[in-house]
N, C-alpha and C positions, 0 to 999 in steps of 0.2 A: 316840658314835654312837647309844647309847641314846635320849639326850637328843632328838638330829636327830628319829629315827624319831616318838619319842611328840609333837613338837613338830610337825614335819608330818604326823600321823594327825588333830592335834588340829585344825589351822587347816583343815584340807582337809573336815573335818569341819564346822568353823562356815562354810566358803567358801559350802558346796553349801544349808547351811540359811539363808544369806541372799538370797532373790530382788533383792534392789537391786545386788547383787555381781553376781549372773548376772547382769542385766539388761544394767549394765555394760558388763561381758565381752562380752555378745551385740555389743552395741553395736558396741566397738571392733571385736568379728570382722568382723560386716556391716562397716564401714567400709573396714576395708584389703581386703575380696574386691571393694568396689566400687571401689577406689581400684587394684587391678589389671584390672579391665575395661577401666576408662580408657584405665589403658594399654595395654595388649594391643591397644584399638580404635585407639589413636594408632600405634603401631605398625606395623599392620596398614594402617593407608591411608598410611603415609611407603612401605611394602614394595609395598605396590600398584602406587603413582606408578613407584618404580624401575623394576617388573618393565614399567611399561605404556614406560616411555624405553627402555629395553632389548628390548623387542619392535618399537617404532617405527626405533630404530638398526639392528636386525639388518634389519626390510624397506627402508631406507633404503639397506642395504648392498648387497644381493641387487640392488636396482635399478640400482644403478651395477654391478654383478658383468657382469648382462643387457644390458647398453649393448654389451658386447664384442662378443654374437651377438645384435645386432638386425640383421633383416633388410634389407638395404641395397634390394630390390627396390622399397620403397615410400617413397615423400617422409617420413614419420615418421619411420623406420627409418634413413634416412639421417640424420636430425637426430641423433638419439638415437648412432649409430655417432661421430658427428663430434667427440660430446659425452664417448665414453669418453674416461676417465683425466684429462681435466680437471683439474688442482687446483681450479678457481674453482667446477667444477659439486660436486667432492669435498667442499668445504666450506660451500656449499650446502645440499646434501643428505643429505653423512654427517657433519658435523663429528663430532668423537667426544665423549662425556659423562663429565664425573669425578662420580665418585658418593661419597656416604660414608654407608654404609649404618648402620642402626641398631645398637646391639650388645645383646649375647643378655639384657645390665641393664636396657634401654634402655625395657621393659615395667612397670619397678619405679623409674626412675627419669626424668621426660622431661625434669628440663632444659630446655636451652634452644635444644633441637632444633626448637619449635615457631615459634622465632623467626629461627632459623638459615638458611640457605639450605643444603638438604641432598645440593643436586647441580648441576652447571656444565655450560652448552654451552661448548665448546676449542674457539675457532678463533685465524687466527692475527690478527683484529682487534680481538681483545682487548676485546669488546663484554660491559661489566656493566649493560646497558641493556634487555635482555630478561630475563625470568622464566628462573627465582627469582631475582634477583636484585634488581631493580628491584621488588617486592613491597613493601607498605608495610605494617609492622608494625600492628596493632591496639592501642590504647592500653590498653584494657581487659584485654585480654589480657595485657598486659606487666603491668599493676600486681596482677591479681589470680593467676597463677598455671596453675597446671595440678595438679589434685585427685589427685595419683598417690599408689604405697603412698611413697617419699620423705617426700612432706608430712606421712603420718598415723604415720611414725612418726617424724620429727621435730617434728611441731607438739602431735598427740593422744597421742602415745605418753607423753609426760611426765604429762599429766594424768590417763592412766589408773593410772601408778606412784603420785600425789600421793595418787588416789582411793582405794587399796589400804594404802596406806603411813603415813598423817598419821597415824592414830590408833592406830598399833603398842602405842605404852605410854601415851598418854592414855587411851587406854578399859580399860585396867586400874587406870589411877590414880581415873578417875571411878565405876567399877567397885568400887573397894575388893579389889579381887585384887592386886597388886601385891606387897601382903606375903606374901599366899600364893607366892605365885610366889618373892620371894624366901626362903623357906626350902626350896625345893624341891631336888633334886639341881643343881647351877651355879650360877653369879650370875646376880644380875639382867641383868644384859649381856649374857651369852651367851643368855639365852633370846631376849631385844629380839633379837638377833643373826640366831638363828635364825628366828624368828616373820620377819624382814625378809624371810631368806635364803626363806623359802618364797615370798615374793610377786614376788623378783629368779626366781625359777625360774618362775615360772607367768606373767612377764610376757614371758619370754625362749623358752616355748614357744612363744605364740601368736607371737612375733616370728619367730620358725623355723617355725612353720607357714605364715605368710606367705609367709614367699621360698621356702620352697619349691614353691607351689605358685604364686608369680614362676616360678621357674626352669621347672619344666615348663610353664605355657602359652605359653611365650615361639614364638612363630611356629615354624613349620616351618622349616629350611636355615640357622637361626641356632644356630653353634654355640656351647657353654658349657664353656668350661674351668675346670681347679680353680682357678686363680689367681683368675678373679671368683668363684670361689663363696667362697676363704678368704678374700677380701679383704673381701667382702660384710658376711660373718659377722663382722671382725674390726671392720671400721668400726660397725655397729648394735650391737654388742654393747658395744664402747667405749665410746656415747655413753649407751647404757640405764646401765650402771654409774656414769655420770656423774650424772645422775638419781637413782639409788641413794643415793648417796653425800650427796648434799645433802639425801633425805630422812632419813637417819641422821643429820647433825647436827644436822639439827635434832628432831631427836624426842631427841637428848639431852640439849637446854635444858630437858626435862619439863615443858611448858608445858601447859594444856590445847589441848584437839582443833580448837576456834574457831581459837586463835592460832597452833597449827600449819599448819592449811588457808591460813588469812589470809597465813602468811610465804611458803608455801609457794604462793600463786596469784601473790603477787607477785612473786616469784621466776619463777617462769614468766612472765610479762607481760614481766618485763625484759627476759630474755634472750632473748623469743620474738618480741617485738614494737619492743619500745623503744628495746633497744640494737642492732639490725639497719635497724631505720628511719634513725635516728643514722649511722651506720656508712656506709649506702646516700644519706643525705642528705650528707655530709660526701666521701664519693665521688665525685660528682657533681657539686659544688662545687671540687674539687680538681681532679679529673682527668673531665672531662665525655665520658659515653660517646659519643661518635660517632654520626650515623645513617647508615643505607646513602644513603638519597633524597639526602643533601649530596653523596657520591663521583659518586652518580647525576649530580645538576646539574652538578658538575665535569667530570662526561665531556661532556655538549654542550656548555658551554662552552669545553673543549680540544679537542674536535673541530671546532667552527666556527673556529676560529682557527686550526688545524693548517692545514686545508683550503684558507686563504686566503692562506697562504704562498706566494711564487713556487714554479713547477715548478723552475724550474732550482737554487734557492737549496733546494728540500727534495731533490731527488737528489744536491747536492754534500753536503748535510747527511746523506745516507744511508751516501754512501762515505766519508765521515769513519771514521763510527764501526762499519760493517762493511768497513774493507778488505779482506778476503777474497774480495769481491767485483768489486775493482776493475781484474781483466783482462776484465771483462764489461762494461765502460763503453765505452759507443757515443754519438755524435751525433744518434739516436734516444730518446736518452731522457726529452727534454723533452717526448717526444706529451705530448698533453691524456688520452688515455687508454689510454695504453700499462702494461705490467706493471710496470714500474717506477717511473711516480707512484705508483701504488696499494702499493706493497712499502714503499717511502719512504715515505708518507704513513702506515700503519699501522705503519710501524718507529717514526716518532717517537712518533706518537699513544701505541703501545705504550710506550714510554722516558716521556712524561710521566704517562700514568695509572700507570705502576707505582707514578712517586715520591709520586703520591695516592692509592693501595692501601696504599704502606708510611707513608704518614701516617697513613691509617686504622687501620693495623693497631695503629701504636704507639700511639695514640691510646688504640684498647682493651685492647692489652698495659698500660700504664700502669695504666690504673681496673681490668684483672682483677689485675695486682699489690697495688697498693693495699689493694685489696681483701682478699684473701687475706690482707696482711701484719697487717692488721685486726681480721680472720677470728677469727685465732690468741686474740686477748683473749674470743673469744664462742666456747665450745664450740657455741653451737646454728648459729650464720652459718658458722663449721669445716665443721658434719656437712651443711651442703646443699651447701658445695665439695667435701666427700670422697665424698658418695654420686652426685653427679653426675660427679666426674673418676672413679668407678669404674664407674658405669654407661656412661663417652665421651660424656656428652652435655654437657659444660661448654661455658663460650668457650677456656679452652684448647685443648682438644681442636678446635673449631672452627678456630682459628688453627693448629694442627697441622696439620689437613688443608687449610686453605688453601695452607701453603707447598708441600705438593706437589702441589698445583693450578698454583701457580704453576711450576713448576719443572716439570711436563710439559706446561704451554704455552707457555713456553720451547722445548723439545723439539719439539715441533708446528709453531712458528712456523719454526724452522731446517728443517724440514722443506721444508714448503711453500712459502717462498720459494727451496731449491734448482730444483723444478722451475721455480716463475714467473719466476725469474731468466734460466735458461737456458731459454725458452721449449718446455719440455718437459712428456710425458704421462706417467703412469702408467700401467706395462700390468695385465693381470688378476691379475697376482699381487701385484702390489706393493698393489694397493688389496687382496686378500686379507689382507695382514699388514700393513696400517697399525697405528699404535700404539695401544694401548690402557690407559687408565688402571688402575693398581693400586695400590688405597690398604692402607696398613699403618700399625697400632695406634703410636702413641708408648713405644718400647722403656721411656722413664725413668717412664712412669705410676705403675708397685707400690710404687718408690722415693717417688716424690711424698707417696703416700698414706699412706707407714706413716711418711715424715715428719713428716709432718701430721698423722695421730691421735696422734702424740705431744704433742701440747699439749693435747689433750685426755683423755691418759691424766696431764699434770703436774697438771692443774687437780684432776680429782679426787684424786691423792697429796696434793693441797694443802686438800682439802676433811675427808681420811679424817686427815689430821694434825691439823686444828682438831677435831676428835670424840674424837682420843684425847687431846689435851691436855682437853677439857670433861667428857670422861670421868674424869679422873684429877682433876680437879676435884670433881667430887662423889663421887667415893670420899673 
């Protein structure tokens, strides 16, 4: 403990009397506070959007509520009266919105929230033809990223550990201290050990002072539970030690400082650049991600063709496959524009886009599998799926809350075609308690994640094992 103390009075000592160290430091600080503006700013306009759909739905609501007591005395008034409870005007004017709001990480890490569509109008025609949906990704955007604190401390965090680290025991060896050093109280090993251990400490404050001041600018009404805050801590902290560890082997080849840096930038390029390029090029190649704008063209394409289906041959195709329906079949049902082309006509339309949502979907389940299984050989491509699946802003998580997108427009659709069926209104209460979406976190996330920094806790047991065999080597 002696040792510890004098060994960090000493380095903390030379830390402060090197301005290129500070400078540094400054550096990487300024970086990650601007690298949470970002996000905090990205955040803050996704929260904005919500709150302004959610003020637009609730007046959307109130006015179909007022339909009940408008005044019949006047020709408006009349209209508006005739129009309560409506399903057709209900979804019209209130369809309901599934949202998936940002999560309380979501300022420290943004993923792929920016490319995501991060909220649905539910109706029961199954329309992915309107915004956000139909939005066309930005190219630029996709290839170059989103500047958040994620990035800087998986892309610049490394380089600031190499900055501190490379010349632990070369600059004693070129120094001519090194003998000193070793006749001192411990071996030479344990001092390198220590001399490390102070730079793992002081890279691992600023990376704690980071998130936490993530944590608190995170928007107002978003709350923060311990589970993201130990999960947070447990994923950066993983991957810094990973980093660590590679710069302790190699600072035990005692090479000089040049050739330390030299392995050591390279090292970084690979695993930063070259083998996630590779990775994302051979992904793509394999399992090609999907774009939204092709599901898009498949919807008018399956809707001009749905449409042009006999009346009578798409109402028998409706009671086909909802009989539950079929003591309500009338001789009336072939109108040109009665309620039941239109329930038929979005029943099927709804049956054939799902089977091209869930080709989509698989489409991207595939390449985010892939992907990940991939992941696993690159600690650095691991730590951008682990800090994104704990922030909720992956495509997993995207695909998570699509299915229960899906699954209460389901809900919605059973709804709505009860009334149009039965050519029935909705009274004031019932449009009072229409349904409303309620999205919830994916229970198996924590699991996911601590499964998954475990390859990246092997990698480095794999890295600290080559160090003590190279260690035991020059002893």
């Amino acid at each position: 403990m002696e040792l510890l103390k004098l060994i960090f009075r000493f380095e903390w000592r030379q830390f402060i009397r090197q301005p290129a160290q500070l400078l540094i430091l400054l550096f990487f600080l300024v970086m990650g506070l601007y690298s949470l503006y970002n996000g905090h700013r990205f955040v803050e306009r996704q929260l904005t959007g919500l709150d302004t759909l959610a003020q637009n739905q609730q007046a959307h609501l109130q006015d179909l509520l007022s339909r009940f007591q408008a005044d019949t005395s006047t020709a408006k008034g009349k209209i508006l009266a005739s129009q309560a409870g409506l399903p057709q005007v209900i979804e019209y004017r209130a369809s309901p919105a599934a949202s998936n709001p940002p999560g309380p990480l979501a300022v420290m890490a943004i993923g792929q929230r920016d490319i995501l569509p991060y909220f649905d109008i539910i109706n029961s025609k199954r329309d992915i033809l309107t915004p956000p949906n139909a939005e066309i990704a930005n190219p630029e955007k996709l290839a170059s990223g989103n500047f958040d604190l994620s990035f800087v401390l998986i892309y610049l965090f490394p380089l600031l550990i190499v900055a501190l680290s490379y010349d632990c025991f070369s600059k004693e060896m070129e120094q001519q201290t090194d003998r000193l050093l070793a006749v001192q109280n411990g071996t030479i090993n344990s001092i390198l050990l220590h001399k490390l251990l102070f730079r793992l400490v002081l890279v691992f404050a600023i990376s704690w002072l980071l998130s936490l001041i993530g944590f608190f600018i995170r928007p107002s009404g978003i709350s923060l539970g311990l589970t993201d805050v130990l999960l947070w801590f447990f994923v950066i902290n993983s991957y810094l030690l990973f980093w660590f560890s590679i710069c302790w082997l190699v600072i035990r080849f005692r090479k000089s400082s040049q050739i330390n840096a030299l392995i050591l930038i390279g090292v970084w390029l690979l695993l930063t650049l070259l083998s996630p390029a590779f990775i994302n090029k051979m992904a793509t190649l394999k399992y090609p991600m999907p774009m939204r704008t092709e599901l898009v063209s498949l919807q008018r394409e399956t809707m001009n063709h749905t449409w042009e289906i006999p009346i009578a041959q798409l109402v028998t195709h409706f009671y086909q496959h909802n009989p539950q329906y079929l003591n309500l079949r009338k001789t009336s049902d072939t109108a040109q524009y009665g309620n039941i082309r239109f329930v038929a006509y979005y029943d099927l339309l709804g049956r054939r886009m799902n089977k091209n949502i869930a080709a989509y979907n698989r489409a991207a389940q595939q390449h985010n599998t892939w992907l990940n299984r991939m992941a696993r050989f690159n600690p650095v491509a691991q730590m951008q799926l682990l800090l994104n699946t704990t922030a909720q802003t992956g495509l997993s998580d995207y695909l998570y809350y699509q299915q229960q997108v899906n699954a209460f427009q389901n809900k919605w659709v059973k709804l709505m075609n009860n009334y149009l069926l039965h050519n029935k209104k909705l009274n004031r209460q019932e449009v009072s308690n229409l349904p409303v979406f309620q999205f919830t976190q994916d229970p198996a996330r924590p699991a996911r994640i601590l499964e998954n920094t475990s390859f990246i806790w092997l990698a480095t047991l794999l890295i600290l094992i080559l160090s003590y065999i190279r260690t035991n080597r020059n002893t």
